[in-house]
Phi, psi and omega in degrees: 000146173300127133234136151277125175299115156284299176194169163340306189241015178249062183277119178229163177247068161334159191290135167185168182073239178254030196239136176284341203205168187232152192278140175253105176248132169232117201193128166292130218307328191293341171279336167296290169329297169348297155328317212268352211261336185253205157278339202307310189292325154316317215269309188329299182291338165309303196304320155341304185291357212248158209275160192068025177258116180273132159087271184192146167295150150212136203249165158274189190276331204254031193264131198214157183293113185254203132343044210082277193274127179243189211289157220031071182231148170233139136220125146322136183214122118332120204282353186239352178222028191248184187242158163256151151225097156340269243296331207263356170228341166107131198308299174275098166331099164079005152324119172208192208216123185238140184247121165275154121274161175231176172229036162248170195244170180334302214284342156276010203241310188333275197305017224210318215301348197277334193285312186314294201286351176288321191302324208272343179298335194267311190285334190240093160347111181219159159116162191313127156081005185313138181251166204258134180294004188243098148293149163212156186262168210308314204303336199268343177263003165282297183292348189271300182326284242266289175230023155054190214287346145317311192303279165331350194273299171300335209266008261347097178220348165236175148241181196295323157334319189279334182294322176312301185287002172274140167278122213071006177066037150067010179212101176289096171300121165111038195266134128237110182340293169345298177283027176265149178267106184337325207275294191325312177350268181297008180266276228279323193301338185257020197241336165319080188135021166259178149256334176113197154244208146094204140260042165262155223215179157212122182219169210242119175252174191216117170293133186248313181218121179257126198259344168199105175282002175280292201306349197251338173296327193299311191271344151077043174238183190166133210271159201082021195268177153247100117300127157241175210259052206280134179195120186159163203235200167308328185075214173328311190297313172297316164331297224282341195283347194299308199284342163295337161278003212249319193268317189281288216300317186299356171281313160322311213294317218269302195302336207271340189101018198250156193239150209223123195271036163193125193254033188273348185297350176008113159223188163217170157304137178301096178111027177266162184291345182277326198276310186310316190293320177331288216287317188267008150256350163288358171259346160293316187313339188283308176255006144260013168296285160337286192307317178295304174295340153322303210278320178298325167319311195287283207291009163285335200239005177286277160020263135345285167288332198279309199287308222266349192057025215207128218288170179307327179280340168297345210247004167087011206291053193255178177281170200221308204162132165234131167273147168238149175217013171225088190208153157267162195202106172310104185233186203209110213222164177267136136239109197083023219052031154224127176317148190204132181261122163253171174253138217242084187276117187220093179241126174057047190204137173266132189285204188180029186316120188309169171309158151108317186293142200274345155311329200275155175302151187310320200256044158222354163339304186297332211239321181142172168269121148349104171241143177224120203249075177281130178260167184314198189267146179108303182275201197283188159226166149248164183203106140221176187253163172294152166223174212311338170330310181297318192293322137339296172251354205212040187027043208018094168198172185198171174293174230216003187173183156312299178114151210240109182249002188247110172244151210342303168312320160298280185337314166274350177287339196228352163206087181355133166288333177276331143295354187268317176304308188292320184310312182325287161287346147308311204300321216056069173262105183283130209219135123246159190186144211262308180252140154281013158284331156316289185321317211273274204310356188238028192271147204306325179311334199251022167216187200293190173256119169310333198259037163251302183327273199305339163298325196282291217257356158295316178289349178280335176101342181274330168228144158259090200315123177283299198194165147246121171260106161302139209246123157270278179254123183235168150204159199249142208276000000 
């Protein structure tokens, strides 16, 4: 395949063949090399092909071989002759990333952190099938899939404060239960309030450098503050609705006769009955995703108050933002100058909306949407906001992590888990984690450099850097 240089972070694969639209890579080129090494620009141009795809595929900087579609991938479908594709959004449903703030600073943590993170490693359940120390019965798991972090609101495990800092207010209007799978059920009822496995995390930060200090007054940050760090998804309960729809689509695909260059692309039409049931169990999956970063939120700040001896308000605990990046989403976008409602596909993608647009919370509307940049274990996170570049070119989105250039299986084979530690702990990282073969697969060695990710869509013009977060303590699955 043809790729052309546009600019430094900027690439496109013109239209040919079976492809509707032409791919858009936004990346500095050693991440473009990356790329090149795997499937990801293949599955992009497959992903080209699929109908009712507007404008252009488009990959991030942080972009790698998923599923058929691949991860840091975006495309846009017209809401009215376009498609849902599982495969274009990710078994984990509503993987997203919640940012906390505090108002203690370095010098107030030092003595406190071996203790923080062993409690919290204790109190929130991590690692394959980890279970949540907070049951809920089916009905009540009904009501969060249905209504998301409201629910919770009532149940006190939020506050009303908190909804506001959620994306979507922590509740995706149209979940329906009905469309759940008994097996998602008994997957999803013991897992609420875990983190999993994988790379997801839970970790205690240090603002190290605030990069526009006005946009960082908004968010009621400073460097040497303490942030913490959320990052996890549905866990079972999504997995299991991907896969279950992933067999009603491929069933569709085989009755309608339709041929596929990959036949992990799976879809169905938009207002079709598969397509409709899909979309309203991905939405449960959506609000328990929230809920699941809800429940965990309650027991960080639970926490907290035990070590620090001080209730979570005293201690400054609000949400800063939580983002989702593996969701469709009905949006309402210009293409070609003309408005337009699409459905929106964001796998291993952040939305990343400009000022102004009425999705963002009231008090960051003036400024831009919260985007949040977990970097591997070890490295840095980022907090910036969208900017208008995105609503232009990138259906306001942006990456969405590092990015994975190593896989898992290379990663425990090439890098000793006792050398992945000591480096760690050169840094003065206090790490607990349930395998040590997690460490080798999560080790900073096996994804992109976050600060090349996030240098490509600043320079792209689509986000705009807030702060760099530094890792004290994390834990791990």
């Amino acid at each position: 395949m043809q790729i052309e240089k546009i600019s430094d972070v900027k690439w496109i694969i013109k239209k040919e063949g079976e492809m509707k639209v032409p791919v858009i890579i936004f990346a500095k080129e050693s991440l473009l090399k990356k790329m090149q090494e795997d499937r990801t620009l293949l599955q992009a141009v497959n992903s080209a092909t699929l109908p009712g795809i507007v404008k252009s595929m488009l990959v991030m900087p942080d972009g790698h071989e998923g599923y058929g579609f691949p991860v840091g991938g975006v495309a846009a479908f017209d809401a009215e002759n376009g498609i849902v594709s599982p495969g274009a959004i990710g078994f984990d449903i509503n993987c997203g990333v919640r940012l906390i703030k505090t108002n203690l600073m370095i010098n107030d943590i030092k003595p406190k952190i071996k203790e923080l993170i062993s409690q919290l490693f204790v109190e929130i359940p991590s690692g394959v099938g980890s279970k949540s120390k907070i049951r809920f019965n089916k009905d009540e798991l009904k009501r969060i899939s249905e209504e998301g972090v409201e629910f919770l609101v009532q149940k006190g495990f939020a506050m009303k404060e908190d909804l506001e800092r959620i994306e979507e207010n922590g509740r995706i209007e149209g979940a329906d239960f009905s469309k759940v799978s008994n097996k998602a059920i008994e997957r999803g009822l013991p897992e609420v309030g875990s983190i999993g496995a994988g790379n997801h995390f839970l970790e205690i930060q240090k603002v190290e450098k605030v990069f526009d200090e006005t946009l960082a007054k908004v968010f009621g940050i400073r460097e040497g503050q303490i942030v913490i760090m959320i990052h996890t998804g549905s866990r079972g309960f999504g997995h299991q609705i991907c896969t279950d729809y992933l067999k009603v689509f491929s069933d569709w695909i085989r009755r309608k006769g339709i041929k596929l260059p990959d036949p992990e692309l799976v879809y169905a039409e938009l207002d079709s009955k598969e397509a409709n049931d899909y979309i309203a169990a991905m939405k449960c999956a959506v609000n328990y995703a929230f809920s699941n970063r809800q429940i965990i939120t309650y027991l960080v700040r639970k926490t907290f108050e035990k070590v620090f001896n001080k209730s979570f308000d005293a201690l400054g605990m609000e949400i800063i933002y939580d983002v989702a990046h593996n969701i469709a989403k009905l949006e309402e976008h210009e293409v070609d100058g003309k408005r337009m409602k699409l459905y929106v596909h964001r796998k291993g993608a952040t939305r990343a909306f400009a000022k102004g647009r009425n999705e963002i919370p009231k008090e960051y509307r003036a400024i831009g949407q919260p985007v949040l940049i977990p970097g591997s274990m070890g490295t840095a996170s980022y907090l910036l906001i969208g900017d208008e570049g995105a609503m232009k070119e990138t259906f306001g989105s942006t990456c969405h992590g590092a990015g994975r250039t190593m896989s898992r299986a290379k990663a425990v084979k090439t890098l000793p888990a006792r050398k992945v530690l000591e480096e760690l702990s050169t840094k003065g990282i206090e790490v607990r984690v349930v395998s040590k073969e997690l460490i080798s697969e999560e080790a900073p060695q096996a994804y992109k450099n976050i600060d090349e990710v996030v240098e490509s869509v600043a320079k792209a013009g689509i986000s705009k850097i807030v702060s760099r977060n530094v890792p004290l303590a994390v834990a791990k699955g």
